[in-house]
C-alpha positions as CSV (number, residue, x, y, z in Angstrom):
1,X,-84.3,193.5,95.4
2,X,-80.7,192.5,95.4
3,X,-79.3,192.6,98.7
4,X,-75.6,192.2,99.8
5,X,-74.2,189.9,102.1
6,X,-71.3,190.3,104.1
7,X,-69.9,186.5,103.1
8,X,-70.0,186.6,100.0
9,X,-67.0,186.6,98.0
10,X,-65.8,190.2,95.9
11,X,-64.7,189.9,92.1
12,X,-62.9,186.5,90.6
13,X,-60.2,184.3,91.8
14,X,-57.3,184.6,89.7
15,X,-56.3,181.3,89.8
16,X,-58.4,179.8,87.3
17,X,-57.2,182.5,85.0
18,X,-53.6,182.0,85.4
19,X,-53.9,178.5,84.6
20,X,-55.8,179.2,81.3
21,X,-53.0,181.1,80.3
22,X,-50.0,178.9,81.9
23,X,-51.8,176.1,79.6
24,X,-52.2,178.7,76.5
25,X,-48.7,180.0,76.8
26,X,-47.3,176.4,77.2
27,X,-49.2,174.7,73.5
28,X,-47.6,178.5,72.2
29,X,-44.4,177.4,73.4
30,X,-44.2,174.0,72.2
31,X,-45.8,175.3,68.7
32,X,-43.3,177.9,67.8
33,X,-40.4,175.4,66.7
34,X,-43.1,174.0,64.5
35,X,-44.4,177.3,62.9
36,X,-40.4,178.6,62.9
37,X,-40.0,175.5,60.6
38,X,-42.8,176.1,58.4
39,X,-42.0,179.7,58.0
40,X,-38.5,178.8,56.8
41,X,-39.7,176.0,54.9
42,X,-41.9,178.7,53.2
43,X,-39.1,180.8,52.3
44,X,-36.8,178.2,51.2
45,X,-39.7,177.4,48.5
46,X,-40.2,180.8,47.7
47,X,-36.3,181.6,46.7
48,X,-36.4,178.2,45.0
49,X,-39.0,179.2,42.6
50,X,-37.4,182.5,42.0
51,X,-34.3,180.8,41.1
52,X,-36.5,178.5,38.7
53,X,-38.5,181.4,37.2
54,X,-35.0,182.8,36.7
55,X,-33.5,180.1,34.9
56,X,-36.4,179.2,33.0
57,X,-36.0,183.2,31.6
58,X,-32.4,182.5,31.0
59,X,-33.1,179.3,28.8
60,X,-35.5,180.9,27.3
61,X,-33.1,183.7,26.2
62,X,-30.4,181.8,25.5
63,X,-33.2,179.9,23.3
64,X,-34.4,182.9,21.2
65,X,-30.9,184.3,21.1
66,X,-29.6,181.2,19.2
67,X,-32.5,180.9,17.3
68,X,-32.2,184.8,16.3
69,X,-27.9,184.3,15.4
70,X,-27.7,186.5,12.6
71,X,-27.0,184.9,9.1
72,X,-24.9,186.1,6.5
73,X,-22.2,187.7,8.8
74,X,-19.3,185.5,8.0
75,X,-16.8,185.9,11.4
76,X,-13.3,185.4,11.1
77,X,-11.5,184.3,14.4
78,X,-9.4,187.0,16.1
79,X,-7.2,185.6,18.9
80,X,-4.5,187.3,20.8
81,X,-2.3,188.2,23.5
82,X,-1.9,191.2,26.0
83,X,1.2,192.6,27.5
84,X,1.5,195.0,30.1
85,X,4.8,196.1,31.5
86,X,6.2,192.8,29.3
87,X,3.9,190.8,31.4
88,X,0.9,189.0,30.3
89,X,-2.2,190.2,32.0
90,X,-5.0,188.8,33.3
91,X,-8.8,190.2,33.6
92,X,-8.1,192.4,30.5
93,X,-11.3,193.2,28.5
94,X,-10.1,193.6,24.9
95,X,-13.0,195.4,23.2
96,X,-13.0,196.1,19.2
97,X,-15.3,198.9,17.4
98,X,-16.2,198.6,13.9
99,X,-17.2,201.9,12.4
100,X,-20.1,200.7,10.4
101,X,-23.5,201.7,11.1
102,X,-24.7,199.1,8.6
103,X,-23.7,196.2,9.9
104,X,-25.7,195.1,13.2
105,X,-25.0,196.3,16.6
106,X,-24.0,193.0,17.9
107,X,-21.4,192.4,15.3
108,X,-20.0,195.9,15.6
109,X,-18.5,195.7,19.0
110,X,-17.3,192.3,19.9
111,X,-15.5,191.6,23.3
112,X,-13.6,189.1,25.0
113,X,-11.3,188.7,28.6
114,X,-8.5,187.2,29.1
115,X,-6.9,184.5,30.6
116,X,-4.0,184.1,33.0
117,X,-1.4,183.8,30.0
118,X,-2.9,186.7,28.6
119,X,-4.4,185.2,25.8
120,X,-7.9,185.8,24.8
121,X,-10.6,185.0,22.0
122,X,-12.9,187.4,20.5
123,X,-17.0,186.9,20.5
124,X,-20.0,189.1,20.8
125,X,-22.3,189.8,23.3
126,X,-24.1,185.9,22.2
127,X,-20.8,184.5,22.6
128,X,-20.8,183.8,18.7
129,X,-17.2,183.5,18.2
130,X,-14.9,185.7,15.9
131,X,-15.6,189.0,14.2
132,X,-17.0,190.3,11.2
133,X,-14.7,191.5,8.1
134,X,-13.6,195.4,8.6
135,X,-11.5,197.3,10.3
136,X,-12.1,198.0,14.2
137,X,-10.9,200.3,17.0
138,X,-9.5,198.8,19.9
139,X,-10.3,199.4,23.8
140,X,-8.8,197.7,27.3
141,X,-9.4,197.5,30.6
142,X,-7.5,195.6,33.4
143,X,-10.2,194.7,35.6
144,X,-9.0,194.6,39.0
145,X,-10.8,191.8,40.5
146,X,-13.2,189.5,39.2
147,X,-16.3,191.3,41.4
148,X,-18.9,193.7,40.3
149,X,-17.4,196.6,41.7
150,X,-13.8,196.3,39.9
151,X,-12.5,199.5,38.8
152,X,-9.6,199.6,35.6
153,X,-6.0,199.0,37.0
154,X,-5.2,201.6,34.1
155,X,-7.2,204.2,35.0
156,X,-9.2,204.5,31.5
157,X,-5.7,205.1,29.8
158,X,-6.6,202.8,27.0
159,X,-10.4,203.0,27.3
160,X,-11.3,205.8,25.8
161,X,-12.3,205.0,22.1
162,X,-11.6,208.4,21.1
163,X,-8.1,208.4,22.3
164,X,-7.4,204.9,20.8
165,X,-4.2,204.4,19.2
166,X,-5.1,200.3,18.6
167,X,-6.3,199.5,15.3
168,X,-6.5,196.0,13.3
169,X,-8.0,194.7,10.1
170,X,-10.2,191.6,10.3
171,X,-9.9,188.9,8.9
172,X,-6.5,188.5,11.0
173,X,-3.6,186.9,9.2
174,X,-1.6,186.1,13.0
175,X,-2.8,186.5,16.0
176,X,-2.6,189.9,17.8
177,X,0.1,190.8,20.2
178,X,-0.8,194.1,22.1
179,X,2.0,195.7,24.2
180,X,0.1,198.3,26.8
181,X,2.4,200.2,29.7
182,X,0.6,200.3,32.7
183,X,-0.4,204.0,34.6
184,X,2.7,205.1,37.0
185,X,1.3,206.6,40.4
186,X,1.4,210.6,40.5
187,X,3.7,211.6,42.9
């Protein structure tokens, strides 16, 4: 039979307790700068071997893409200037279309941007320099900035391939001069 005294003490004292945690919470807060580091220590590995994984692809590409250069395609260089409002403009993407479905996309459609004078150098979408023999369409843009989210300072006046007016036979026997006007603001 249990009996109950009258001096003995009721429930726990809390100080043993409060120590436990004072001491727990303390190692916590000493840790933290520790496990803070680690974490970003972690992370900075992690986007490091994205980056690698990502230029690893990008050699690799670059690899098969040179390995794949098409042969037999003799390219002719096309170099040029552009003009807009007698100026010569920078950021324009000059883009030629050759209207023959049996020649290989990547020869049909060669590009290039040009330069602060202007001037620019065709290549296609590998960077192979020049074009193929035959006769191409012309396209612009003026890029606005250099970002992702440009927009064409001539408002798709001269992008249209439908609408193009440009129209040059390659191989070149100068190089191009194009003279564009630029869109006036509706009033």
């Amino acid at each position: 039979m249990i009996s109950e005294s009258s001096s003995a003490p009721r429930g726990f004292p809390l100080a043993e307790p409060m120590v436990v945690l004072a001491f727990v919470g303390d190692r916590v807060g000493r840790s933290l700068p520790s496990l803070q580091a680690a974490s970003k220590a972690t992370r900075r590995r992690q986007f490091a071997n994205t980056h690698n994984r990502l230029g690893c692809m990008l050699v690799a590409l670059t690899a098969f893409t040179v390995g794949c250069e098409r042969q037999g395609s003799e390219r002719y260089p096309v170099k040029g200037q552009i003009i807009i409002d007698g100026l010569p403009a920078e950021r324009v993407m000059v883009q030629f279309h050759l209207d023959a479905s049996d020649i290989d996309s990547g020869d049909r459609y060669p590009v290039a941007l040009t330069d602060a004078n202007g001037n620019f150098s065709l290549g296609d979408q590998s960077q192979v320099a020049g074009a193929v023999e035959g006769t191409y369409h012309v396209t612009f843009s003026w890029l606005s900035s250099a970002d992702l989210d440009a927009v064409d300072k001539l408002k798709g006046k001269y992008a249209a391939l439908e609408r193009s007016a440009f129209s040059v036979k390659v191989p070149l026997e100068e190089p191009l001069r194009f003279e564009l006007k630029s869109v006036s603001p509706k009033r």
